[in-house]
Backbone as a chain_set.jsonl record, in Angstrom:
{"seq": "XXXXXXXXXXXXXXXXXXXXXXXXXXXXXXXXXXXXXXXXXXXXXXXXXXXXXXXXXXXXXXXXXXXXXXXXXXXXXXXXXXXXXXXXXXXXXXXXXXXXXXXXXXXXXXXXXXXXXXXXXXXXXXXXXXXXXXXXXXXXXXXXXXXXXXXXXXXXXXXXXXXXXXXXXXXXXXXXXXXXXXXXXXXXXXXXXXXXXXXXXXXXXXXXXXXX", "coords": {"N": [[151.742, -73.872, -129.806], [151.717, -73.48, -133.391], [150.378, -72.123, -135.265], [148.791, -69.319, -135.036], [146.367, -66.654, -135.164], [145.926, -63.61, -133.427], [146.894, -64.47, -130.186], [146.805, -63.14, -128.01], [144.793, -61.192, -128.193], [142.894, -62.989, -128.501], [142.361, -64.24, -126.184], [144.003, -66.628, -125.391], [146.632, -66.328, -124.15], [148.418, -63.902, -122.054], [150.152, -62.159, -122.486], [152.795, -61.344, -125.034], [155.112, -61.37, -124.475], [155.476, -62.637, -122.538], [154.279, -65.436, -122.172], [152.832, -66.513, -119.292], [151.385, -68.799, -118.959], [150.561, -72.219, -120.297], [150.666, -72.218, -122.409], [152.476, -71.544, -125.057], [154.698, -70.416, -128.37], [153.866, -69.435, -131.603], [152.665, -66.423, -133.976], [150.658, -65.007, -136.178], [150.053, -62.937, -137.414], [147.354, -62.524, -138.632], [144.816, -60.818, -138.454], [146.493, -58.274, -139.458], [147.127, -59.657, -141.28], [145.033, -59.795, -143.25], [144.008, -56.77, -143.519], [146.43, -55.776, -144.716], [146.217, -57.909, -147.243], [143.737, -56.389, -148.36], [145.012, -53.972, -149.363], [146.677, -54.967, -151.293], [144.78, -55.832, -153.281], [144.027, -53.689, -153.635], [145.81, -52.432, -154.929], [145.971, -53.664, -157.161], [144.105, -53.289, -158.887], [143.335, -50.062, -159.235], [141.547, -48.599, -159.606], [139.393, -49.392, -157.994], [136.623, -49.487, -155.734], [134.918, -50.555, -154.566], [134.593, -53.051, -151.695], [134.918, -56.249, -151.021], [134.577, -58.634, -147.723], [134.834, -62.536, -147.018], [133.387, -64.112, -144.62], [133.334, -66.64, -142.062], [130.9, -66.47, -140.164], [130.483, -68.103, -137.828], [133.039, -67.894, -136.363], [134.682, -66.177, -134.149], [137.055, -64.747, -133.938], [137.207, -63.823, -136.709], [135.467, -62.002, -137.122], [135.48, -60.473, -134.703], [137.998, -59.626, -134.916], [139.342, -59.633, -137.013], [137.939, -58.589, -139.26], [137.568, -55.484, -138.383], [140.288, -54.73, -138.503], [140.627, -54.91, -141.5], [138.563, -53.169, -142.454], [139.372, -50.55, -141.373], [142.119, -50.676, -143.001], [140.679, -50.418, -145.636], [138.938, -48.237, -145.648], [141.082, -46.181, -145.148], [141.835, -46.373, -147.625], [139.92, -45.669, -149.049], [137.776, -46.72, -149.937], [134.517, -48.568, -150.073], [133.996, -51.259, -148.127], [132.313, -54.068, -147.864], [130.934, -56.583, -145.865], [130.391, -60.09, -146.256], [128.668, -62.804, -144.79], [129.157, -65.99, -143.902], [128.168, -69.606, -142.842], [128.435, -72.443, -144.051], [129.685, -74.407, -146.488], [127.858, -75.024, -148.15], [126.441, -72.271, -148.245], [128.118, -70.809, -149.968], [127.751, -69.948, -152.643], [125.317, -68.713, -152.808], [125.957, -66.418, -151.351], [127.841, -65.21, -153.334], [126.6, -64.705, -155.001], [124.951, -62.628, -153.993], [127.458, -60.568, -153.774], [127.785, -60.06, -156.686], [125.504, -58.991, -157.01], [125.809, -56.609, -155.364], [127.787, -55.432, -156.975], [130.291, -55.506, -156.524], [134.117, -55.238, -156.601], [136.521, -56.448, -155.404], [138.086, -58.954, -153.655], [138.475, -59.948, -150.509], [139.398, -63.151, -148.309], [138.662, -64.197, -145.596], [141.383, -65.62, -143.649], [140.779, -68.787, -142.645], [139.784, -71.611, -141.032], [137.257, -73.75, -141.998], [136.856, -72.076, -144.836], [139.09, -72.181, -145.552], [139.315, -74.781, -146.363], [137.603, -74.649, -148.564], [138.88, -73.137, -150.684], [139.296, -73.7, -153.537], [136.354, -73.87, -154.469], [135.625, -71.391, -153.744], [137.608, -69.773, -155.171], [137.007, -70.349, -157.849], [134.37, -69.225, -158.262], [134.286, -66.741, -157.532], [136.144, -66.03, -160.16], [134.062, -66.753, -161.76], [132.251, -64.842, -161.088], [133.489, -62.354, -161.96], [135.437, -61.537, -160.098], [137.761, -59.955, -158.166], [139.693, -61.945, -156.282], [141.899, -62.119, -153.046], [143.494, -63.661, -150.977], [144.489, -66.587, -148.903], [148.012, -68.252, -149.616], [147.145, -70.773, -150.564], [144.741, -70.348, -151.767], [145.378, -68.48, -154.541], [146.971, -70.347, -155.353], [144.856, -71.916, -156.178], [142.932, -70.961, -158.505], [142.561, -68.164, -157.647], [143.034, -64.735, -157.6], [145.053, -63.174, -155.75], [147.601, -64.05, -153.734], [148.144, -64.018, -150.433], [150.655, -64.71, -147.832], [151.891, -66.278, -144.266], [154.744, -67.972, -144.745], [155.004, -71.17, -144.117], [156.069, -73.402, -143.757], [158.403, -72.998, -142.78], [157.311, -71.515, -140.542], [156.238, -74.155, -139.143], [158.697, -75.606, -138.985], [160.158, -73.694, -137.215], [158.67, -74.001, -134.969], [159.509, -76.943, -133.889], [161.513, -75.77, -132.049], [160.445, -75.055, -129.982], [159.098, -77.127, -129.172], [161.267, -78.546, -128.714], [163.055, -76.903, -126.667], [160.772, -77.065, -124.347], [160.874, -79.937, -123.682], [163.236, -80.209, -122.873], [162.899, -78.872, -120.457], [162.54, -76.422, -120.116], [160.001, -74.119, -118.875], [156.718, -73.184, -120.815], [155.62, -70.454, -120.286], [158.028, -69.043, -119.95], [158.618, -68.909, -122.201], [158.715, -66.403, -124.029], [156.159, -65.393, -126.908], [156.953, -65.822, -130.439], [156.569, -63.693, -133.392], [155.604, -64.138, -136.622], [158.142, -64.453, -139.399], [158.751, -64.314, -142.171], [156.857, -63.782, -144.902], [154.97, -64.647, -148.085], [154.135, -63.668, -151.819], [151.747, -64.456, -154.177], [151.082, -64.279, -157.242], [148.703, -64.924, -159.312], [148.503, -64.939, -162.486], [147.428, -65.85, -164.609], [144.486, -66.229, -164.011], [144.456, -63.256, -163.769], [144.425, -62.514, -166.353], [142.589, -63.881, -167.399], [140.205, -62.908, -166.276], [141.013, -60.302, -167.665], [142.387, -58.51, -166.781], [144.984, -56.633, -166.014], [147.809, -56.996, -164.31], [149.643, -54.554, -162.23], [153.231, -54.219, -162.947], [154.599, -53.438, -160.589], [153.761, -54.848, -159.0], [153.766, -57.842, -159.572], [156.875, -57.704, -160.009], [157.565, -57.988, -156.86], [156.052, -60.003, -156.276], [156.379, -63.076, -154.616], [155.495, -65.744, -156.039], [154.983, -66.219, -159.402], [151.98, -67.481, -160.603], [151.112, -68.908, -164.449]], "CA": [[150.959, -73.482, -130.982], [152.692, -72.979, -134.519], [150.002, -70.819, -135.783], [147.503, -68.224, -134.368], [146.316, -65.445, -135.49], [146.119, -63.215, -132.509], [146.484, -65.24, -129.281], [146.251, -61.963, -126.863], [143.197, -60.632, -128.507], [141.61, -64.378, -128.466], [142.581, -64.68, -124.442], [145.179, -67.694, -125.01], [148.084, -66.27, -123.095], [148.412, -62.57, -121.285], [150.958, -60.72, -123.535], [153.542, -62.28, -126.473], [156.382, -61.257, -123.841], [155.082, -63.69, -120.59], [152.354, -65.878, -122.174], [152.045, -66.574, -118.34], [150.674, -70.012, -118.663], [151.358, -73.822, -120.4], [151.243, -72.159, -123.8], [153.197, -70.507, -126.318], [154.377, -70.694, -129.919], [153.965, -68.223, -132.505], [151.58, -65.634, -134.049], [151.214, -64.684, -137.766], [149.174, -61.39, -137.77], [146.492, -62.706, -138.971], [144.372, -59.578, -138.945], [147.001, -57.769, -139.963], [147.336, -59.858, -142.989], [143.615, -59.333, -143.955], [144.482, -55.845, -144.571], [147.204, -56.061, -146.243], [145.322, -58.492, -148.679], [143.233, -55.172, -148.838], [146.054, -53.192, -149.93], [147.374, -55.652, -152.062], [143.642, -55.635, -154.204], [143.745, -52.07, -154.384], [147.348, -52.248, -155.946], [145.805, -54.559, -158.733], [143.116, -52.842, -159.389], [143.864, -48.628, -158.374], [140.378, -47.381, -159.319], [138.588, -49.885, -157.137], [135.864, -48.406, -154.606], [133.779, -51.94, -153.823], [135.744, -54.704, -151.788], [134.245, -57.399, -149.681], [135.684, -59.792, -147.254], [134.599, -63.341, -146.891], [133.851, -64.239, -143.034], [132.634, -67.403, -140.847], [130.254, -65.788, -139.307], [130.54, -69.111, -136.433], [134.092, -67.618, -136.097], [134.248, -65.075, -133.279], [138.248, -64.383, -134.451], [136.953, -63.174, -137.894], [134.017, -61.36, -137.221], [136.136, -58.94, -133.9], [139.621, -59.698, -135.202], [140.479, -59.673, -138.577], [137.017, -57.383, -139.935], [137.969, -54.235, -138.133], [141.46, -53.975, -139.193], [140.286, -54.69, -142.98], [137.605, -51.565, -142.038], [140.405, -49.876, -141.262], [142.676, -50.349, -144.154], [139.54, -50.012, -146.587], [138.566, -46.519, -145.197], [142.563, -45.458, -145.484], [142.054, -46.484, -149.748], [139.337, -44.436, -149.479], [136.974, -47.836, -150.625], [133.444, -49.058, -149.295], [134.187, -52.454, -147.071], [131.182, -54.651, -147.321], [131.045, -58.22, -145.316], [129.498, -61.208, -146.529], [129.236, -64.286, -143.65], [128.632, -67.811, -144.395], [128.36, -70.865, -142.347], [129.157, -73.544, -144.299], [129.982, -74.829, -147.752], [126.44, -74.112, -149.158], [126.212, -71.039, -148.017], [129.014, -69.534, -150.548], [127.043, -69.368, -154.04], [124.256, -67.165, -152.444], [127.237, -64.899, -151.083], [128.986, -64.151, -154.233], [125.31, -63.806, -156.261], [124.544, -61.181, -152.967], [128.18, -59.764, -154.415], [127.374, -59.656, -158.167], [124.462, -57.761, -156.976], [126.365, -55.291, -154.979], [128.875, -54.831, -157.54], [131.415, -55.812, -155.519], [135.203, -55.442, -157.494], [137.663, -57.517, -155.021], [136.836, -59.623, -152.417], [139.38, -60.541, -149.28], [138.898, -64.021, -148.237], [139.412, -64.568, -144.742], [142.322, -67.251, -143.533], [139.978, -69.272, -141.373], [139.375, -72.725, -141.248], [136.12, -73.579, -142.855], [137.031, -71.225, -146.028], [140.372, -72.647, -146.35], [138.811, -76.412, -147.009], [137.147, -75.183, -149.877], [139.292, -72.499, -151.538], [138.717, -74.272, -154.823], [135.113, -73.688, -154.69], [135.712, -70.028, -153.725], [137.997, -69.193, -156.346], [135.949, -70.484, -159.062], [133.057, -68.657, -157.724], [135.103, -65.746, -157.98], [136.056, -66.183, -161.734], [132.619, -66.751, -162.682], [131.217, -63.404, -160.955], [134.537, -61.337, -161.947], [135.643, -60.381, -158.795], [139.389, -59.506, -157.885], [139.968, -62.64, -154.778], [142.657, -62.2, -152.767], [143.483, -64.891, -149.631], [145.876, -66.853, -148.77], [148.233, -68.855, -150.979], [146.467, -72.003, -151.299], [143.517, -69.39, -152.802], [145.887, -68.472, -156.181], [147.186, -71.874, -156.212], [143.15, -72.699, -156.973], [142.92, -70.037, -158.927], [142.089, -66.729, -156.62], [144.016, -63.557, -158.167], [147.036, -63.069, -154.993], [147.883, -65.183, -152.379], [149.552, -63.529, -149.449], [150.754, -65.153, -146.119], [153.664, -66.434, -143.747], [155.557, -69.026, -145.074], [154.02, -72.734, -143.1], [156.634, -74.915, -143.674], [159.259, -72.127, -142.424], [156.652, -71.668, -139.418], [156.071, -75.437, -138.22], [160.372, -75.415, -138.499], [160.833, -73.548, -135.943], [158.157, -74.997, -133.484], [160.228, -77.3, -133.405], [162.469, -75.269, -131.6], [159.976, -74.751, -129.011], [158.795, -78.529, -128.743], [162.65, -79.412, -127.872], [163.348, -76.478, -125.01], [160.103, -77.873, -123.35], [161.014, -81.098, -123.812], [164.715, -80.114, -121.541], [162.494, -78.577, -119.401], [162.089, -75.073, -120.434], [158.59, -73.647, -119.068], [156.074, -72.336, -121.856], [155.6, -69.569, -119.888], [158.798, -68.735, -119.869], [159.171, -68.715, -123.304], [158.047, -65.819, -125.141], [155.859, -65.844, -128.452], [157.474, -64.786, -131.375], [155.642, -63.378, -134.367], [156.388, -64.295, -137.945], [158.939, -62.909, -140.158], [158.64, -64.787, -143.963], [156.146, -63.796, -146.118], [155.211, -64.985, -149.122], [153.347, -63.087, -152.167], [151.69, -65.12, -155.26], [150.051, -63.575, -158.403], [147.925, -65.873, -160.165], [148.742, -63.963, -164.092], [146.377, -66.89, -165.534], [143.194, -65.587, -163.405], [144.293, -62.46, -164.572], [144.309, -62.385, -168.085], [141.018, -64.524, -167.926], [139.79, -61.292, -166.126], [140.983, -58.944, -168.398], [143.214, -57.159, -165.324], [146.51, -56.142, -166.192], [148.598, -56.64, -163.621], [150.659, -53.847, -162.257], [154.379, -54.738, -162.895], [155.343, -53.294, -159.748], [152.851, -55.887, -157.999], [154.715, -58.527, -160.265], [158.355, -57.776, -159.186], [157.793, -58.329, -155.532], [155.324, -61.759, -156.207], [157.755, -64.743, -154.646], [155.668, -66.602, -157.43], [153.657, -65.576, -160.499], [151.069, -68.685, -161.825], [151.189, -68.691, -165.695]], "C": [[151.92, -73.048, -132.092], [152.024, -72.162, -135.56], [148.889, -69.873, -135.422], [147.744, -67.112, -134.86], [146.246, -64.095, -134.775], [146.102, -63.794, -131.08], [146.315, -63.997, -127.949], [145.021, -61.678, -126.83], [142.266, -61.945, -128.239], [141.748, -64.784, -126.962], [143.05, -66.094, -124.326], [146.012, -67.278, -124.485], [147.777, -64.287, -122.993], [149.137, -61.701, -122.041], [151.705, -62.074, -124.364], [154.861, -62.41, -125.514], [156.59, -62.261, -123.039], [153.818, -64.016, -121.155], [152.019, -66.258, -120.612], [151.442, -67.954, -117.543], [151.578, -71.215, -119.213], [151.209, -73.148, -121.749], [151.735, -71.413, -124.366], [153.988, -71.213, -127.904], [155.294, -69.556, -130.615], [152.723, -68.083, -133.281], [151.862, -65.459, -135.777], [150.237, -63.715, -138.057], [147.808, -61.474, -138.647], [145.425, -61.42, -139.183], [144.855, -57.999, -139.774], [146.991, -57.996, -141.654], [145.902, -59.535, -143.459], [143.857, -58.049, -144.677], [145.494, -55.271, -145.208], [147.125, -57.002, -147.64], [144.512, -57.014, -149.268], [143.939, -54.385, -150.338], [146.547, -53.787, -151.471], [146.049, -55.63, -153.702], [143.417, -54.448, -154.663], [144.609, -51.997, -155.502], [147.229, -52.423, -157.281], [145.209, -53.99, -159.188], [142.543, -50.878, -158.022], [142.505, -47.951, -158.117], [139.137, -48.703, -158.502], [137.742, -49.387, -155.61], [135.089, -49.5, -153.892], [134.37, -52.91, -153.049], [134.629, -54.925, -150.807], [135.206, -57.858, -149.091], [134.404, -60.721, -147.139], [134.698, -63.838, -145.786], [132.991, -65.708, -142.81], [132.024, -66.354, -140.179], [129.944, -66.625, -137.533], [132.14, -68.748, -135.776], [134.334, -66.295, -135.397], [135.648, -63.857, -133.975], [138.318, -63.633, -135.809], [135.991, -62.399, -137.654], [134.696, -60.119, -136.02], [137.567, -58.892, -134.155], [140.111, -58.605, -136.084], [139.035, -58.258, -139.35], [137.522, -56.052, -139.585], [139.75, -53.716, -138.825], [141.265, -53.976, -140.759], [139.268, -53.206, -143.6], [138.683, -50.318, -142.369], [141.542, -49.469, -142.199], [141.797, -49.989, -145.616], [139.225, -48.896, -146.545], [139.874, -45.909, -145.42], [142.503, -45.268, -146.93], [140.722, -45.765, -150.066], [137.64, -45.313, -150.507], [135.933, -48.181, -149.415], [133.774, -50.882, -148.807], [132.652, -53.288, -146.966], [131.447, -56.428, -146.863], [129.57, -59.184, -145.95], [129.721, -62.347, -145.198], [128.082, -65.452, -144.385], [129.241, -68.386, -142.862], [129.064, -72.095, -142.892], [129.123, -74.038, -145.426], [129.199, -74.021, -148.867], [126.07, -72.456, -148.968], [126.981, -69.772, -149.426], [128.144, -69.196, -151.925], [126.49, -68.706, -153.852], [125.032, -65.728, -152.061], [127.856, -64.357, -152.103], [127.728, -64.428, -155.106], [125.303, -62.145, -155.262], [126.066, -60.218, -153.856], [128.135, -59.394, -155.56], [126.495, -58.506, -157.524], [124.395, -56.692, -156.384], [127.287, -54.294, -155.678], [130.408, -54.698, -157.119], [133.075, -56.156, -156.73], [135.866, -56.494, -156.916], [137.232, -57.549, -153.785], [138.563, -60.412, -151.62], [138.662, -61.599, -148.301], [139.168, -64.177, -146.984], [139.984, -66.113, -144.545], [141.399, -67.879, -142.654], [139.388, -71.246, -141.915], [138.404, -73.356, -142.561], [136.498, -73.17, -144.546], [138.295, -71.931, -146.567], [140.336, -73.884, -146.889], [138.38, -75.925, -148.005], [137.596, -73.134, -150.575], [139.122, -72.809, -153.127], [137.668, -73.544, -155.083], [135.363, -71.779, -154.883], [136.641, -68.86, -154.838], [137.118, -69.408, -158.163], [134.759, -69.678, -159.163], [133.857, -67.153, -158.294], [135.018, -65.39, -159.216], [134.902, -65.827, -162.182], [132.018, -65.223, -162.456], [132.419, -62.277, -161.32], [134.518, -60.597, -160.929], [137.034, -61.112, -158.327], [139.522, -60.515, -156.552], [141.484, -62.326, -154.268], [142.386, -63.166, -150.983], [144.67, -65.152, -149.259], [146.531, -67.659, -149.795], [148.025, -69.487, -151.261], [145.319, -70.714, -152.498], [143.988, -69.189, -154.102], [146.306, -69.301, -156.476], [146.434, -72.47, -157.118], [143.059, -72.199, -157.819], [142.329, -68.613, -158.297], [142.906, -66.232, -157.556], [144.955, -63.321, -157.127], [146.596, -63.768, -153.641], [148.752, -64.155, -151.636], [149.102, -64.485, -148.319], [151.782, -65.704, -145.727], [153.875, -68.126, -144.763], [155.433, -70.028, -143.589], [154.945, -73.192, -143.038], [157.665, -74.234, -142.557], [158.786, -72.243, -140.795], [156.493, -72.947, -138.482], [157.856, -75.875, -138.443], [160.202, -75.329, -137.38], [159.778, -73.546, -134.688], [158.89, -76.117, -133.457], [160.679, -77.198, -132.383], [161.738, -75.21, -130.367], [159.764, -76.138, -128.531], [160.447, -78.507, -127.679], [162.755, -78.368, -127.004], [161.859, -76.983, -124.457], [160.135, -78.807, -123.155], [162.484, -81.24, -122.73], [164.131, -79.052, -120.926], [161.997, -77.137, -118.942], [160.188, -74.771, -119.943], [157.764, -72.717, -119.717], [155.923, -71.375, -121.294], [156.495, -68.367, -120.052], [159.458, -67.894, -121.484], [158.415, -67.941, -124.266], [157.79, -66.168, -126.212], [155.946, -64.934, -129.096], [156.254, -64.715, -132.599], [156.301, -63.238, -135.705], [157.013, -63.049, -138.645], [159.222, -63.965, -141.302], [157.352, -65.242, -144.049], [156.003, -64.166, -147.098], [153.672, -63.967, -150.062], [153.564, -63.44, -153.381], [150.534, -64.36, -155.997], [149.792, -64.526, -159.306], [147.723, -64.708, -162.054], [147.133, -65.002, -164.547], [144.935, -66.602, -165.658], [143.402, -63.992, -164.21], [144.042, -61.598, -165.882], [142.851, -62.939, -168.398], [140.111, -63.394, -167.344], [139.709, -60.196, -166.937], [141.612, -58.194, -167.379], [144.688, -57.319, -166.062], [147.364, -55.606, -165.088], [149.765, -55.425, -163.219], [152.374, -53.961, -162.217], [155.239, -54.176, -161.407], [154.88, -54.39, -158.513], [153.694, -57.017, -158.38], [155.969, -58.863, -159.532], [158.275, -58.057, -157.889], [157.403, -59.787, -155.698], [156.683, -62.761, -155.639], [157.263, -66.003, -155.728], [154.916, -66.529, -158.082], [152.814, -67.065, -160.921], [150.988, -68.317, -163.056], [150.251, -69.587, -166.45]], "O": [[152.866, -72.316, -131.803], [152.611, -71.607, -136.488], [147.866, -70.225, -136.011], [148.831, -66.562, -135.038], [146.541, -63.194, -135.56], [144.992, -63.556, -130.604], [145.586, -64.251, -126.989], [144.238, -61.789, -125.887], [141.105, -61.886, -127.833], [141.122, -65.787, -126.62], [142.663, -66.789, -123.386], [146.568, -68.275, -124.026], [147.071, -63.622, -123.751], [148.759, -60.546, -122.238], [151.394, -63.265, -124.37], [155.622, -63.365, -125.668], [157.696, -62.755, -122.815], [152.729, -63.47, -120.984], [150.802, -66.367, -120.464], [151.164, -68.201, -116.369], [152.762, -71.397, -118.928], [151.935, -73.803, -122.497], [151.352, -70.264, -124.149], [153.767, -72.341, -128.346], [156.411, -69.054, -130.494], [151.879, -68.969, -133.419], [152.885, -65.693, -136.421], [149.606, -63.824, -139.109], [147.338, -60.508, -139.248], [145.308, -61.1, -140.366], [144.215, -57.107, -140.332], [146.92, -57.283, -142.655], [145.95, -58.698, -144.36], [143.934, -57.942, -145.901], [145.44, -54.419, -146.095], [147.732, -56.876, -148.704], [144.665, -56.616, -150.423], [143.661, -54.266, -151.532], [146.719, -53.135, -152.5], [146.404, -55.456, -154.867], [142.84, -54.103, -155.694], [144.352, -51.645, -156.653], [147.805, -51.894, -158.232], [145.556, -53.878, -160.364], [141.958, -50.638, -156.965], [142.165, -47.206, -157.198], [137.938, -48.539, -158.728], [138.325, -49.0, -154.597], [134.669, -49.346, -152.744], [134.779, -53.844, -153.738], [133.849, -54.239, -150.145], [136.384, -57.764, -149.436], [133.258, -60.27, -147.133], [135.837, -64.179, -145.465], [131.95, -65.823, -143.456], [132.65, -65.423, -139.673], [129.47, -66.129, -136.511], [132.442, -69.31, -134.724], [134.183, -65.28, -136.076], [135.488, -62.695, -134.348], [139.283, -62.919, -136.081], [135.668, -62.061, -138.793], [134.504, -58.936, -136.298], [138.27, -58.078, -133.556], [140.736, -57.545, -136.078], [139.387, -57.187, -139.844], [137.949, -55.401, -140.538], [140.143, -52.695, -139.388], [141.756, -53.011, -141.346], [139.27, -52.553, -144.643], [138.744, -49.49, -143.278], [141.941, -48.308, -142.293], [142.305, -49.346, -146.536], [139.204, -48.354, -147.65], [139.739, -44.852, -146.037], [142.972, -44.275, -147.485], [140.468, -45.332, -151.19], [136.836, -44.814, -151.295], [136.208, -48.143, -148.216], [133.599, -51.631, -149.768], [131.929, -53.081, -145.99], [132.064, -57.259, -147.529], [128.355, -58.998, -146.025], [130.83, -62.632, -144.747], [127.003, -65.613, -144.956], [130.134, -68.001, -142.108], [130.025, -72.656, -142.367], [127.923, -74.286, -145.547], [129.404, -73.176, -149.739], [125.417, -71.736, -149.723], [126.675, -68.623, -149.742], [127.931, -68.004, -152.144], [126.681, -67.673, -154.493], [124.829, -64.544, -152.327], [128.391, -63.251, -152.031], [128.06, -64.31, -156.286], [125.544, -61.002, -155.652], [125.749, -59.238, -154.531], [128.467, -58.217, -155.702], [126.79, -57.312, -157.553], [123.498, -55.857, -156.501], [127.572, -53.124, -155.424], [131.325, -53.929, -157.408], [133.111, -57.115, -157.501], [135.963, -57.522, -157.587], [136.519, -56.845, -153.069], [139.414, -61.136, -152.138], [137.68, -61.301, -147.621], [140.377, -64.406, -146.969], [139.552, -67.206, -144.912], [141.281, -67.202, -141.632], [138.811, -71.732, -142.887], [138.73, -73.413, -143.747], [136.378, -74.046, -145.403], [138.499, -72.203, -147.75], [141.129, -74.211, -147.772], [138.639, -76.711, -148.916], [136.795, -72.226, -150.798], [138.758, -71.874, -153.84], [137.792, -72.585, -155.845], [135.275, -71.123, -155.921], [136.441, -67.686, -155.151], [136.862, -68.712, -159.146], [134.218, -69.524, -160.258], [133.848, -66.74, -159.453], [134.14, -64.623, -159.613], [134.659, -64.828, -162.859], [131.469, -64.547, -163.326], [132.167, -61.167, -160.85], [133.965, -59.523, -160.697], [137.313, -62.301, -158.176], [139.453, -59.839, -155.525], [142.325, -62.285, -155.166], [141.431, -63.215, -150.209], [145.659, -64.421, -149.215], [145.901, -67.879, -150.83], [148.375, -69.635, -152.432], [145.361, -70.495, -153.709], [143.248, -69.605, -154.993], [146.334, -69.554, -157.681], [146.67, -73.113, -158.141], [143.056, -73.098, -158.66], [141.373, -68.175, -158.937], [143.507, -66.98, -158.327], [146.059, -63.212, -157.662], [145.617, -63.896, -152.906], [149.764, -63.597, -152.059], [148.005, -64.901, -147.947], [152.728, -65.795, -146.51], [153.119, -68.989, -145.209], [155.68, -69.723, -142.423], [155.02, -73.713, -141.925], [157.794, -74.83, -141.488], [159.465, -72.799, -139.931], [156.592, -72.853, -137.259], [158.1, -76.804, -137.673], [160.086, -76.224, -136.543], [160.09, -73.121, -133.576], [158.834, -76.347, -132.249], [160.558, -78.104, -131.559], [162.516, -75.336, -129.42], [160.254, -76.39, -127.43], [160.631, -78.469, -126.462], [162.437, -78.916, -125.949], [162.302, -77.791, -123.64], [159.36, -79.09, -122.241], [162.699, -82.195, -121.982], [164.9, -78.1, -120.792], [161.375, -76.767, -117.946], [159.273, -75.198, -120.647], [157.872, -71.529, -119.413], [156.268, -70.664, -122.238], [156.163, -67.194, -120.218], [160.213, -66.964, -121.767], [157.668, -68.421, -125.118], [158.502, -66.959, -126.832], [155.531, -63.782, -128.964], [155.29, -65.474, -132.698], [157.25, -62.498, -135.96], [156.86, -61.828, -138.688], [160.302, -64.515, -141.087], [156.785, -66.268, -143.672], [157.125, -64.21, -147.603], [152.625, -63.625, -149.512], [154.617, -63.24, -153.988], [149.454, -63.963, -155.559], [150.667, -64.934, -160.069], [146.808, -63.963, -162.404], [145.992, -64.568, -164.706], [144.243, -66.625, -166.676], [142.632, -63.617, -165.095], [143.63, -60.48, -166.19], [142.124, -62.596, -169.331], [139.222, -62.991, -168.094], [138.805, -59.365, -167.026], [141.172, -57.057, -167.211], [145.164, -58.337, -166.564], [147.647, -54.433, -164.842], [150.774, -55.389, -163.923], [152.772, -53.686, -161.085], [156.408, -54.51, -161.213], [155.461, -54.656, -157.461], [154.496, -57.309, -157.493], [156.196, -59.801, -158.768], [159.343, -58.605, -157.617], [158.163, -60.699, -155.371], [157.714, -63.029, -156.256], [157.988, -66.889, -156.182], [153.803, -66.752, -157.607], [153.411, -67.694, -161.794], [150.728, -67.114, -163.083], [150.186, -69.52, -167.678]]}, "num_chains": 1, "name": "protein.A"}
């Protein structure tokens, strides 16, 4: 595997040390990153008290994964956490009217299949109801307001590395799964200014790449 978001918690392999079995890989904190998208929406916007996240609700991995730790960093900022779930494509316009009508400031998109085919749609949606998106980095490519997440290309590298020792005979078992280490963090300025948000320049200086 070259990307999972928790494979312990989802009962693919027994620990990260001794997956135990025929598979292993690597992990990319996937719930972790949710709330640090959190974090990252507060940053932009300090006096924010409303956030959503954006869930598959057919996705078991988003709904006991990745929600509770976003709970979790939402209650630390001292902000109300409300979930929207969708099924499938059509589902998203009724979800971000339900957010207009909560008042909802910034909205954490979860990484999840489904959602990530139609980031487009979801950032536009966004725009239109002024609300702060944060996702992953295809999301500010579309236009979302910040992209965080591991660096892909970096990630399917070094599976590689794992293909070829099983390939001379190495057993997956054998071979612990490591858990990413490059990040990447994109600020869509363009979304912002069409917002009216004024980026914090300390949010800025870290970005690995601002949209203009």
């Amino acid at each position: 595997m070259a990307i999972v978001g928790d494979p312990v918690a989802g009962g693919i392999v027994t620990s990260l040390a001794q997956p135990g079995g025929n598979i292993t890989g690597q992990s990319f904190f996937n719930p972790e990153l949710g709330a640090k998208k959190i974090e990252l929406l507060k940053e932009a916007l300090p006096h924010m008290t409303r956030a959503a996240c954006l869930l598959n609700q057919d996705n078991p991995g988003s709904t006991v994964l990745t929600l509770p730790a976003m709970e979790v960093a939402a209650k630390s900022l001292k902000m109300e956490l409300y979930q929207f779930g969708v099924r499938r494509p059509d589902d998203l316009e009724g979800a971000f009217e339900r957010m207009e009508q909560a008042r909802i400031e910034g909205l954490v998109i979860d990484d999840e299949g489904m959602l990530n085919a139609n980031v487009g749609a979801i950032a536009g949606l966004a725009r239109k109801r002024r609300i702060l998106s944060g996702g992953n980095k295809e999301l500010a490519q579309a236009g979302g307001l910040i992209g965080y997440g591991v660096n892909v290309f970096a990630t399917f590298r070094r599976a590689a590395v794992f293909v070829d020792k099983i390939l001379q005979g190495t057993k997956p078992a054998d071979l612990p799964i490591e858990q990413a280490t490059r990040f990447e963090l994109l600020v869509n300025l363009k979304t912002a200014n069409a917002l009216g948000l004024a980026v914090p320049p300390t949010l800025l200086v870290r970005a690995d790449q601002v949209i203009e």
